[in-house]
TIRONU-398271 format. One record per residue (C-alpha): x, y, z; residue number from 1. Coordinates in Angstrom, 1 decimal, padded with zeros to 4 digits. Layout:
BEGIN
VEXVEX      X      Y      Z drenvex
VEXVEX      X      Y      Z     NUM
...
This chain:
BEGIN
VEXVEX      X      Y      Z drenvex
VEXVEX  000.0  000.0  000.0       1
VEXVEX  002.9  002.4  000.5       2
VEXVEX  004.6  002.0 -002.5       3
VEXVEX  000.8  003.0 -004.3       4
VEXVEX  000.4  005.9 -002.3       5
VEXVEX  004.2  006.8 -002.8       6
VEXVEX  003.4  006.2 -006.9       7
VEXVEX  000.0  007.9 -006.9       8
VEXVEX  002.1  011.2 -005.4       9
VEXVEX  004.6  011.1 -007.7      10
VEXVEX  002.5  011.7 -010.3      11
VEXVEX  000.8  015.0 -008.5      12
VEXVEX  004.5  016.8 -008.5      13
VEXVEX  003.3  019.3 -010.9      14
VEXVEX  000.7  020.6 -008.5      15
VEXVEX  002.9  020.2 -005.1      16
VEXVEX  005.9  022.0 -006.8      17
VEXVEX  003.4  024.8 -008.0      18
VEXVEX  002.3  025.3 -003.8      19
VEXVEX  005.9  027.1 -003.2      20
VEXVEX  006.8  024.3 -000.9      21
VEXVEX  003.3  024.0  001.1      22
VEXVEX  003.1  020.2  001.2      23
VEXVEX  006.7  019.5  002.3      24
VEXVEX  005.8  022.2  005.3      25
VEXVEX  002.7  020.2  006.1      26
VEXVEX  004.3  016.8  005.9      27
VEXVEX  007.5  018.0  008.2      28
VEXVEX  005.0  019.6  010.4      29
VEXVEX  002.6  016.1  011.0      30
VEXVEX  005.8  014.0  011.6      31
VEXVEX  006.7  016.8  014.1      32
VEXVEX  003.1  016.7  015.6      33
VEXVEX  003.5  013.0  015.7      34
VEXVEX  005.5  012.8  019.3      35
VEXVEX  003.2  013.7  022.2      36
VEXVEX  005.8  015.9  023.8      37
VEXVEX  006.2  018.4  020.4      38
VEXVEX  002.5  018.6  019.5      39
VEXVEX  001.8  019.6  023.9      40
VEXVEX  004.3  022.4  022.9      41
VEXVEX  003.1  023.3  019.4      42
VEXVEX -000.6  023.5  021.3      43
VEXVEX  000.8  025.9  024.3      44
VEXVEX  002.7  027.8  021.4      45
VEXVEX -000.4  028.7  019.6      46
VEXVEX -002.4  029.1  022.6      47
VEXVEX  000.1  031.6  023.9      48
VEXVEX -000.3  033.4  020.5      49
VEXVEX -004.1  034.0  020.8      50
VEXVEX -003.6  035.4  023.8      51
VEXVEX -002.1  038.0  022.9      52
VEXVEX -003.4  041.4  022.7      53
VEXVEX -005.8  041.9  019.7      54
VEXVEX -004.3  038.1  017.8      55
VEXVEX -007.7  036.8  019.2      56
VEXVEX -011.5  038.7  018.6      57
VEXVEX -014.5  037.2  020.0      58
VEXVEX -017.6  039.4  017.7      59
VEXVEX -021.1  038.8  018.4      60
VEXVEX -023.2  039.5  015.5      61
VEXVEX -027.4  039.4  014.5      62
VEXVEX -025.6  037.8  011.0      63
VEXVEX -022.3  036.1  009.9      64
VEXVEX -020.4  039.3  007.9      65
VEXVEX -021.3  039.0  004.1      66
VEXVEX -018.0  037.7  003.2      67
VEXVEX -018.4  034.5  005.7      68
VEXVEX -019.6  032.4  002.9      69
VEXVEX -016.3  033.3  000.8      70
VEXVEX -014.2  032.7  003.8      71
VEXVEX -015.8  029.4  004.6      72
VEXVEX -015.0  028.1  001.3      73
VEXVEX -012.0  029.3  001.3      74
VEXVEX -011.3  027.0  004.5      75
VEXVEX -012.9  024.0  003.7      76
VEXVEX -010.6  024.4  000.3      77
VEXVEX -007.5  024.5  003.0      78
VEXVEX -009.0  021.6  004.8      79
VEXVEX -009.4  019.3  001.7      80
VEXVEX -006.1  020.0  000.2      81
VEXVEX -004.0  019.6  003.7      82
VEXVEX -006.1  017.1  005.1      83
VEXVEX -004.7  017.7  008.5      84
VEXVEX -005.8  014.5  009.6      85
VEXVEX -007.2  011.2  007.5      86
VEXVEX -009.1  010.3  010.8      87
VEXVEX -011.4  013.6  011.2      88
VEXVEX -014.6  012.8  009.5      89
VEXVEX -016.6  015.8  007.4      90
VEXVEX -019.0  016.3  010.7      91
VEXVEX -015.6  017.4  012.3      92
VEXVEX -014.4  019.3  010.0      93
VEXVEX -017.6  021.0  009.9      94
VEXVEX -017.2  021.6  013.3      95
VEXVEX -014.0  023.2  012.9      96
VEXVEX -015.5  025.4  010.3      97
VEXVEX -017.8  026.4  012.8      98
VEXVEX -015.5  027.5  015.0      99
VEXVEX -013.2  029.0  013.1     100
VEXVEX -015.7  030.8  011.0     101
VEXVEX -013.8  034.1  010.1     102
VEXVEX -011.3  035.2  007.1     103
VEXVEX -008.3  032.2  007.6     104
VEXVEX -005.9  034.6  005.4     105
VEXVEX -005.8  037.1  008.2     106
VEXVEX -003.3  037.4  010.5     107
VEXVEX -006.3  038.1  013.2     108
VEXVEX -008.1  035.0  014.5     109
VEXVEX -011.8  035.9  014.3     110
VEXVEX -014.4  033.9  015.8     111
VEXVEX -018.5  035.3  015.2     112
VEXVEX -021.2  034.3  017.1     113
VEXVEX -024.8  035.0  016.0     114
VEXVEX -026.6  036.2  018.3     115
């Protein structure tokens, strides 16, 4: 089975070469995530980065912002290509969508709750 998947990715070089080295980040990244000790870190990392003045906002709003439905997209695009894990189902993924509803490409984590 791992020399198919190793063939079948071969073959997708094109595209991964055209992602200015995306894939190789990802794939570095999950083998990093992969020992308990390094993903506890990685967790208290990001966590310490949202707490920092004005990285995370918390908006409660009568209706998503017009340009949710672009943004959404635009994540569940990210989500399908990286596939950050084969064992999330689409409910949970959905739920992460959900949760992370705002604009992905900002530098601002944005979370809106409709009120």
């Amino acid at each position: 089975v791992a020399c198919c998947c190793h063939s079948a990715v071969l073959s997708m070089k094109p595209l991964m070469e055209s992602l200015d080295g995306l894939p190789g980040v990802l794939v570095r990244l999950g083998h990093l995530l992969e020992s308990g000790r390094v993903f506890s870190t990685f967790v208290q990392t990001v966590q310490a980065l949202l707490r920092e003045p004005g990285k995370f906002v918390y908006r409660e709003v009568l209706r998503l912002p017009e340009e949710c439905a672009q943004w959404h997209s635009a994540a569940q695009r990210i989500l399908r290509l990286s596939r950050p894990s084969l064992t999330l189902t689409e409910k949970q993924e959905r739920e992460i969508l959900m949760a992370d509803n705002g604009d992905w490409s900002s530098e601002i984590v944005t979370h809106y709750c409709v009120r």
